[in-house]
Legacy VTK file of the C-alpha trace (Angstrom):
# vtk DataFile Version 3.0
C-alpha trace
ASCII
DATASET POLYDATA
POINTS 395 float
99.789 59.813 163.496
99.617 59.647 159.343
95.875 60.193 160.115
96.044 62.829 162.051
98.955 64.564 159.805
96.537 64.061 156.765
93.386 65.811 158.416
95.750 68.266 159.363
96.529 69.088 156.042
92.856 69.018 154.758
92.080 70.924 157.509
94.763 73.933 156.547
93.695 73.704 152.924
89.996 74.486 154.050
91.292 77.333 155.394
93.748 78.786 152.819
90.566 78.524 150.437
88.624 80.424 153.295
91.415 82.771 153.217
91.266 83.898 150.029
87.648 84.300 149.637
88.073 86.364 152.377
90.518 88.562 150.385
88.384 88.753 147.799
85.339 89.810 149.720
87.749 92.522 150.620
88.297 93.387 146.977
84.847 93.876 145.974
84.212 96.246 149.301
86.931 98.259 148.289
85.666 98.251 145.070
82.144 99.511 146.331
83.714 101.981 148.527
86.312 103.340 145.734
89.189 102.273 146.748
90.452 101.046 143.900
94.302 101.072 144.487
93.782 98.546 147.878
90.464 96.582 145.798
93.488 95.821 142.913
96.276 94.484 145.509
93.946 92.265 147.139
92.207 90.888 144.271
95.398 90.633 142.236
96.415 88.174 145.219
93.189 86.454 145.356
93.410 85.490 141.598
97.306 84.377 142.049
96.751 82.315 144.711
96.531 78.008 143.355
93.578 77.955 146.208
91.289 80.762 144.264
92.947 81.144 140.810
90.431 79.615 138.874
87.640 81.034 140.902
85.229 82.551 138.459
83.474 85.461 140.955
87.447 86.352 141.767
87.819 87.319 138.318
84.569 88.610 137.879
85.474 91.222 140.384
88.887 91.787 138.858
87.117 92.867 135.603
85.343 95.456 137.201
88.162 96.721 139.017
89.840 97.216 136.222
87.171 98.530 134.509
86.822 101.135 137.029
90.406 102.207 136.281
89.183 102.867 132.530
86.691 105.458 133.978
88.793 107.149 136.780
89.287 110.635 136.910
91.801 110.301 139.606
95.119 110.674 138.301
96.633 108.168 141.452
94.691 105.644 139.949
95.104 105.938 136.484
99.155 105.319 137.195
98.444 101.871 138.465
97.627 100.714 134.857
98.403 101.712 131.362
96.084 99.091 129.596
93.173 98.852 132.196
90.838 97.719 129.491
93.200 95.040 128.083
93.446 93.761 131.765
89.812 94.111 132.227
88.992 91.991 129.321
91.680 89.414 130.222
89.929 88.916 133.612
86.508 88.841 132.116
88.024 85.769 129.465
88.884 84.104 133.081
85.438 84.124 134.309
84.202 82.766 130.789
86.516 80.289 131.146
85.621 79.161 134.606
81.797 79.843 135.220
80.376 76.637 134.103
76.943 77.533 135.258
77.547 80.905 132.711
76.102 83.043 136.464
77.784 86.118 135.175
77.311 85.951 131.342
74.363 88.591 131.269
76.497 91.169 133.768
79.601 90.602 131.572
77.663 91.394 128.412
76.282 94.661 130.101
79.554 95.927 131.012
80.948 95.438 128.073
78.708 97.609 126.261
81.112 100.502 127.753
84.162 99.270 126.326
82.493 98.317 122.806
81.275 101.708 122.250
84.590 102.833 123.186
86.703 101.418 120.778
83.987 101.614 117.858
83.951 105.432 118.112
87.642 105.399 118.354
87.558 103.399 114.616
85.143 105.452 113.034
86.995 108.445 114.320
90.607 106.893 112.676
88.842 106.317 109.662
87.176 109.338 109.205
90.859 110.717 109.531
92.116 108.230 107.255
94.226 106.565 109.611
93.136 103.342 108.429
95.748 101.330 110.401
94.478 102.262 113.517
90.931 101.560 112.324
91.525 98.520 112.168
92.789 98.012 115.151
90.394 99.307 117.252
87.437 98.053 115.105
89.277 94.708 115.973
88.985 95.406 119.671
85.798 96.484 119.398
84.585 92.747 117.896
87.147 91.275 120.764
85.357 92.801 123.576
81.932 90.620 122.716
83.995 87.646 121.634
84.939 87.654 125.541
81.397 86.326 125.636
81.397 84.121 122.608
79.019 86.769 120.691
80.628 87.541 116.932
80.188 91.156 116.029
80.002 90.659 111.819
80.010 94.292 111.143
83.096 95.214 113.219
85.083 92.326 111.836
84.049 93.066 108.074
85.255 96.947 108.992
88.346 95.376 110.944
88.893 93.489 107.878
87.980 95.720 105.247
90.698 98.681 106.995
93.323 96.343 107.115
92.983 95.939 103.154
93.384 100.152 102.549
96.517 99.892 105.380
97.917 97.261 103.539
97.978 94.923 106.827
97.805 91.831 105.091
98.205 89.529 107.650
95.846 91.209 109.735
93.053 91.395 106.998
93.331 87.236 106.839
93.095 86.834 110.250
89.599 89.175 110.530
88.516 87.538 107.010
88.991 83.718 108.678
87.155 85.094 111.817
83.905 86.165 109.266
83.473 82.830 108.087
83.755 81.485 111.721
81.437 83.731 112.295
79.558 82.120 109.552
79.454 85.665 108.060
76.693 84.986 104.218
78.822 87.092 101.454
81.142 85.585 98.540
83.120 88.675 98.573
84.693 87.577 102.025
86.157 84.249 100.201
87.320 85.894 97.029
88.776 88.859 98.766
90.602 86.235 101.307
91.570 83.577 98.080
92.843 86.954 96.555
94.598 87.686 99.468
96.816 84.389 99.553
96.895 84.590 95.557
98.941 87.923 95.892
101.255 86.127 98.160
101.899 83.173 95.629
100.059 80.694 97.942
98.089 78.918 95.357
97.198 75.893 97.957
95.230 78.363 100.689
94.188 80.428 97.272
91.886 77.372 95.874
91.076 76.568 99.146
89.067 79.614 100.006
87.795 80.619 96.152
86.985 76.791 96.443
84.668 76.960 99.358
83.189 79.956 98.350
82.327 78.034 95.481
80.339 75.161 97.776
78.210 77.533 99.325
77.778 79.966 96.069
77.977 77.213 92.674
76.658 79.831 90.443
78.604 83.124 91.544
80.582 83.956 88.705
82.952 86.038 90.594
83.919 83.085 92.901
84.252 81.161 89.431
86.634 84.211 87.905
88.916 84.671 90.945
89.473 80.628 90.170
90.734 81.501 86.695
92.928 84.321 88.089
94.456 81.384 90.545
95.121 78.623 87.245
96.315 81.708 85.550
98.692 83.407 87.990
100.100 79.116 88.443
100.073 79.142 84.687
97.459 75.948 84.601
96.429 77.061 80.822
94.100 73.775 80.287
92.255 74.284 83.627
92.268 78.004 82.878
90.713 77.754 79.132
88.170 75.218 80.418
86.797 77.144 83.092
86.971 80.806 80.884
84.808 78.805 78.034
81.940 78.145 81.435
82.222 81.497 82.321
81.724 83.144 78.961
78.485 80.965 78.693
77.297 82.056 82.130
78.396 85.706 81.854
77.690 86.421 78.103
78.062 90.456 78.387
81.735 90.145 80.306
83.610 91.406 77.222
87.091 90.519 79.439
86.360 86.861 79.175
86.711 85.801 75.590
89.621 88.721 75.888
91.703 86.902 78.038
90.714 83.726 76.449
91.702 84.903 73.193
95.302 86.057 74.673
95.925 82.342 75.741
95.238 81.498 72.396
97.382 84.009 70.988
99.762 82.646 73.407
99.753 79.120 71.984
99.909 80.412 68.193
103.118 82.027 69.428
104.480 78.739 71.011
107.163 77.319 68.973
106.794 73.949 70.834
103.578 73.488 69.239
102.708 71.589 65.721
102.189 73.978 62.595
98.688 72.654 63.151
97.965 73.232 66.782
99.305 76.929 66.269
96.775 77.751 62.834
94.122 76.263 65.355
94.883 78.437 68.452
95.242 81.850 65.784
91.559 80.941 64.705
90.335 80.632 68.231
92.462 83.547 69.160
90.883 85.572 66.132
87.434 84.060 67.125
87.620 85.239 70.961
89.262 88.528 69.935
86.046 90.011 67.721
84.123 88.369 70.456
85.360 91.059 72.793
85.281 93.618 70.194
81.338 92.415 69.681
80.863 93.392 73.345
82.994 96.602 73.371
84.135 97.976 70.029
86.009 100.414 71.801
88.145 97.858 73.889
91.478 98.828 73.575
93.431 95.900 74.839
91.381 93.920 72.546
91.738 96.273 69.223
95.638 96.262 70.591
96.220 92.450 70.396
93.689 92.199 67.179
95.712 94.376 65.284
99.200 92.940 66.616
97.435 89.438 65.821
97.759 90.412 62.040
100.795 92.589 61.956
103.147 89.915 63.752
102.338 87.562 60.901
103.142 90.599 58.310
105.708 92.288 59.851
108.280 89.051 59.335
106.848 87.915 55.795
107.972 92.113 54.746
111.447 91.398 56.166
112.074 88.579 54.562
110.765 90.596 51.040
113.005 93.215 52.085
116.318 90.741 52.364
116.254 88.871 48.907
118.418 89.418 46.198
117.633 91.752 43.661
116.981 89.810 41.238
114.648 87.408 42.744
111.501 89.997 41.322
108.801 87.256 41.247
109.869 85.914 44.716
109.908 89.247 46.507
106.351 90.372 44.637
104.728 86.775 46.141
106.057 88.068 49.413
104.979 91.496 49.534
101.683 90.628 48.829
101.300 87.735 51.061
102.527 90.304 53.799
99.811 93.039 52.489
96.955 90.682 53.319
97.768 90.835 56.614
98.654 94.639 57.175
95.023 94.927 55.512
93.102 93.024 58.210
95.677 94.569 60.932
95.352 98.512 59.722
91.257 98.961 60.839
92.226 97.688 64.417
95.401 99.984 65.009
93.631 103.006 63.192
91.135 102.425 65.612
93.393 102.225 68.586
94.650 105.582 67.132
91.482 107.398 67.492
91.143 106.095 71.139
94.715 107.069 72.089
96.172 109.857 69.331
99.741 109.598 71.028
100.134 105.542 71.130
103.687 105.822 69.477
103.840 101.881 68.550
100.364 101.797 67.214
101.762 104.760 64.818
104.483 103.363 63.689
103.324 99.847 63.090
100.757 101.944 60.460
103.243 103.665 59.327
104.872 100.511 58.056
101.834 99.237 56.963
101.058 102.265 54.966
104.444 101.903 53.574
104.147 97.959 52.661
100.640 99.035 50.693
102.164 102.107 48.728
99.540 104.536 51.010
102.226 107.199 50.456
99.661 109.945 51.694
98.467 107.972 55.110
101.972 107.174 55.567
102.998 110.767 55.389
100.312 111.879 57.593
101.427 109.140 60.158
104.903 110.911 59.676
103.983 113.988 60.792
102.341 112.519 63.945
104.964 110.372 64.938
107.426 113.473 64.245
105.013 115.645 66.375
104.999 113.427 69.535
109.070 112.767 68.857
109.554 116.342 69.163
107.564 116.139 72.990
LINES 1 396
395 0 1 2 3 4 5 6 7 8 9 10 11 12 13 14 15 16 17 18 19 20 21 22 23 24 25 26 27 28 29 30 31 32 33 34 35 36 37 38 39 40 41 42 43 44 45 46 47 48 49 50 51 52 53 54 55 56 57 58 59 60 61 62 63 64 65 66 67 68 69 70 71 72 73 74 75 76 77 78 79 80 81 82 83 84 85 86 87 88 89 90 91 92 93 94 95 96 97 98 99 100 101 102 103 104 105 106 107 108 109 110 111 112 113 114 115 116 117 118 119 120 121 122 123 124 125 126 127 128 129 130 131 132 133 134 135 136 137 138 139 140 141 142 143 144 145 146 147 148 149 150 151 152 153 154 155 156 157 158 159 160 161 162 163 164 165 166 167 168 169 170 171 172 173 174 175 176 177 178 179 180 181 182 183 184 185 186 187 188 189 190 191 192 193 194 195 196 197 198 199 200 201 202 203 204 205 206 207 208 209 210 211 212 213 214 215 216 217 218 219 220 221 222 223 224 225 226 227 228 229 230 231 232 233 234 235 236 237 238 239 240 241 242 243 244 245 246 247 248 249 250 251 252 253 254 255 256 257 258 259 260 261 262 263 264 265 266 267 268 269 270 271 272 273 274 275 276 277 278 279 280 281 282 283 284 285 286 287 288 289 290 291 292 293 294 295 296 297 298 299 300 301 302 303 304 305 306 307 308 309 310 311 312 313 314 315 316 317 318 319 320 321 322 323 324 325 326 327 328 329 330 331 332 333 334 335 336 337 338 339 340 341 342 343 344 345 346 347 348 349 350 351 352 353 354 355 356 357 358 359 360 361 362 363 364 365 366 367 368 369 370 371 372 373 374 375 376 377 378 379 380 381 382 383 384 385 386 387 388 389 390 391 392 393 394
């Protein structure tokens, strides 16, 4: 009796299977004969059934069901669906999934052309229109539809990618960026836009990581090697950050920003009461150094003329106040002062005249010459700077 009960059972299996495949012979002729409301219902049940749910042909013909729905002018039809594509998609993952043999990788591709073209003229309509958002998201389906068939569409990705950046879409723009280099996408930019990326969102660990493989595959790209120095500056790693800003300015001798920014962590470290007299008369002379090194490059860098000329004028500026606050009769004192504090507004006065000729209306820059002026006895500069500062007051 067991025996018999078993074959019984293998016996109605057989024919549950049969069953189904029946059903979904049924689906594909309504299919062929356009009936695509009764061709949905049966293959819906074919592909839900245990028996025939992981049938690849079953799924096949689901696809292009749905598909058909996409293209259907009758407005019966188009109600049984709102996202036919998404669903036809899903169904065409399925067969992907389950055709070992690959049988219907070459009619999958072919259909999908449809769809691809679809959403791509959707996303360069959005972003002719500036809606940048929505771009994105359909160049982002339009890379999807071929990635149902394991095929990586580069140039839709970089646009996915590239639209999620002007929406802002963050997350998004990772996610595309990530998918490039699975895609084993050959640019630099991709890893120092995606370190950037994590950078802005103080992740420092996923920051190196990227800028760092970048760096692997590209050793000599120099903007790989300067998004690295934004990272060990943003974490404030100074030492790291000096180190790697003194290789870069002898790789990339013209980029007056280098020895800028160099020069400002100098500065920095002249400034740093936690350092020895010593240490801070070394970092001024470096900071001096990298300073005209910029200036070299671009005499008309203002930045550069900006921190030159505060370089000299924070060293005056105190030594004038402390003139200013002795005691009368303390002549010889005060005289040893003042000029100590004049050698300084001398080297600081060519930058910040300079910075004046750049930007007329720079209201500190004026008044820190106006004190020069004043400190030197340049009683007809210092009225002129008057009169400028008075001007611009009076705005």
């Amino acid at each position: 009796m067991k025996k018999f009960a078993l074959i019984f059972v293998m016996v109605a299996s057989v024919a549950i299977a049969f069953g189904q495949k029946n059903v979904r012979q049924s689906a594909s002729n309504y299919l062929k004969s356009g009936k695509l409301d009764k061709a949905l219902e049966a293959i819906n049940a074919c592909v839900l059934d245990p028996s025939t749910a992981s049938d690849a042909k079953a799924w096949f013909i689901r696809g292009n069901i749905y598909l058909e729905l996409v293209y259907t002018k009758d407005e019966n039809y188009k109600k049984l669906e709102a996202d036919p594509l998404a669903k036809s998609l899903e169904s065409y993952r399925k067969v992907n999934e389950y055709d070992f043999k690959k049988e219907y990788k070459e009619e999958i591709f072919g259909k999908l052309s449809v769809p691809y073209k679809i959403f791509f003229d959707s996303a360069i309509s959005n972003y002719n229109k500036k809606l940048y958002k929505e771009a994105m998201i359909n160049f982002g389906k339009s890379a999807e539809t071929y990635e149902v068939v394991n095929i990586y569409d580069t140039v839709c990705l970089l646009n996915a990618a590239l639209c999620a950046g002007l929406a802002n879409e963050k997350e998004a723009a990772k996610v595309y960026y990530i998918k490039l280099l699975k895609a084993n996408y050959q640019s630099p930019s991709v890893y120092a836009t995606l370190s950037d990326i994590y950078l802005k969102d103080n992740d420092s660990s996923n920051a190196f990581k990227y800028v760092r493989m970048g760096l692997k595959e590209y050793p000599n790209n120099m903007t790989l090697f300067n998004y690295e120095i934004n990272i060990y500056l943003k974490f404030n790693i100074i030492n790291k950050a000096m180190i790697n800003l003194q290789i870069a300015i002898k790789g990339d001798s013209l980029n007056y920003s280098l020895p800028f920014v160099l020069g400002t962590l100098y500065d920095n470290m002249a400034n740093d009461s936690t350092k020895t007299k010593n240490q801070r008369e070394v970092a001024f002379a470096n900071a001096e150094k990298e300073y005209r090194k910029a200036l070299q490059l671009k005499p008309d860098y203002e930045d550069a003329l900006l921190n030159m000329g505060a370089l000299y004028f924070n060293i005056a500026a105190p030594i004038y106040v402390s003139a200013r606050n002795l005691p009368l009769d303390q002549t010889e004192q005060y005289n040893k002062l003042i000029a100590d504090a004049n050698e300084y507004y001398k080297k600081a006065i060519p930058f910040l005249e300079k910075i004046t000729e750049i930007n007329p209306t720079n209201l500190q820059t004026l008044l820190s010459l106006k004190q020069a002026y004043s400190s030197l006895g340049d009683k007809e500069k210092e009225k002129l700077i008057t009169e400028k500062i008075n001007v611009i007051r009076k705005k």
